[in-house]
C-alpha positions as CSV (number, residue, x, y, z in Angstrom):
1,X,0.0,0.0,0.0
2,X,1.3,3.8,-0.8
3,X,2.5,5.6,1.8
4,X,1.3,9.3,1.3
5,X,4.8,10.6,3.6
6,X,6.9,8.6,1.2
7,X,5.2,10.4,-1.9
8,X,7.7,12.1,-4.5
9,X,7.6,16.1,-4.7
10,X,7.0,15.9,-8.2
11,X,3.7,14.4,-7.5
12,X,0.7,17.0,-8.6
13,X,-1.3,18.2,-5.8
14,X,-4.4,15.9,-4.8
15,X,-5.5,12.5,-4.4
16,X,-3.8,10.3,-6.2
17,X,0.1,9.9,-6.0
18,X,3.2,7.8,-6.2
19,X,5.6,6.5,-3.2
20,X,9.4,6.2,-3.3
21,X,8.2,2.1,-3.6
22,X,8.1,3.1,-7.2
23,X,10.3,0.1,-9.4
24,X,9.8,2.4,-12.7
25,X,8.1,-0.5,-14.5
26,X,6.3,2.1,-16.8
27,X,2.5,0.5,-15.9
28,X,1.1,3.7,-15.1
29,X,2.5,5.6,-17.8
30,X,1.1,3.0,-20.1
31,X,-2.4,3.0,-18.8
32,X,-2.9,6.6,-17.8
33,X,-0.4,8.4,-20.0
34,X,-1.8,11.6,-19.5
35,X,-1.7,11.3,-15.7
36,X,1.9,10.0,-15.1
37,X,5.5,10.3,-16.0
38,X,8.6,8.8,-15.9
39,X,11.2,11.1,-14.3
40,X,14.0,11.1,-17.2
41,X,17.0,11.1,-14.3
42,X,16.1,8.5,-11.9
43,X,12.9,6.5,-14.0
44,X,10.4,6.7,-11.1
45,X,7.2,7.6,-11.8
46,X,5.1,10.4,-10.8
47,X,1.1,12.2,-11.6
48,X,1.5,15.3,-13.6
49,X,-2.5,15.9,-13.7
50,X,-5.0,14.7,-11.6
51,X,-8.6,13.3,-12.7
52,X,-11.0,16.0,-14.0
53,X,-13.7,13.3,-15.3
54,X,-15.2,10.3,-14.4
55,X,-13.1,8.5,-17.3
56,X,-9.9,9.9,-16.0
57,X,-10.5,8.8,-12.3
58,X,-10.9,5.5,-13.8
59,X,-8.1,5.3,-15.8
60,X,-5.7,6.7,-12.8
61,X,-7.9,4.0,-10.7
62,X,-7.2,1.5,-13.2
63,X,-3.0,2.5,-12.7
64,X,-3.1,2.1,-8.8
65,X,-4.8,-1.2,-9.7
66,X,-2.2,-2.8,-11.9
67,X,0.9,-1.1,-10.2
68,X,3.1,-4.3,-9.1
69,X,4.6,-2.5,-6.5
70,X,1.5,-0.5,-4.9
71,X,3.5,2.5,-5.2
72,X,0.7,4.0,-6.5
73,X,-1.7,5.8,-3.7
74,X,-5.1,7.3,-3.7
75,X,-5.2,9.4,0.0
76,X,-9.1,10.3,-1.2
77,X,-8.5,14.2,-0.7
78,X,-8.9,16.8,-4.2
C-alpha cells in the first residue's frame, strides 16, 4: 500500500500519487499516459495531472490497480 509521507515532490497536488516504492516499470504511464510520467533522471514515476472526469478517475484508478509495487496511492483528498 502507498504511503502518502513517502510520496515524490514531483507528484501533482491531490488524491492520487506515487511512493518512493516506485520500481519504474512504466505501468502507469502505459495506462494513464496523461496522468503520469517517468522522471527522465532516476525512472520513477510520478502524476503530472489529476482526474477531472469520471473516465480519467478510472483510468488513474485502473493505474493504482495494476501497479506491481502498490506504489501508487489514492489518500481520497482533491
Amino acid at each position: 500500500m502507498a504511503d502518502k509521507t513517502k510520496r515524490y515532490d514531483e507528484n501533482a497536488p491531490g488524491k492520487f500519487y506515487v511512493d518512493r516504492e516506485c520500481i519504474a516499470c512504466d505501468a502507469c504511464a502505459l495506462t494513464a499516459p496523461d496522468h503520469f510520467k517517468i522522471d527522465q533522471d532516476d525512472g520513477h514515476a510520478f502524476v503530472t495531472k489529476q482526474p477531472g472526469s469520471e473516465d480519467e478517475l478510472k483510468n488513474c484508478q485502473d493505474a493504482m490497480d495494476g501497479c506491481p509495487v502498490e506504489a501508487i496511492g489514492n489518500d481520497g483528498e482533491e
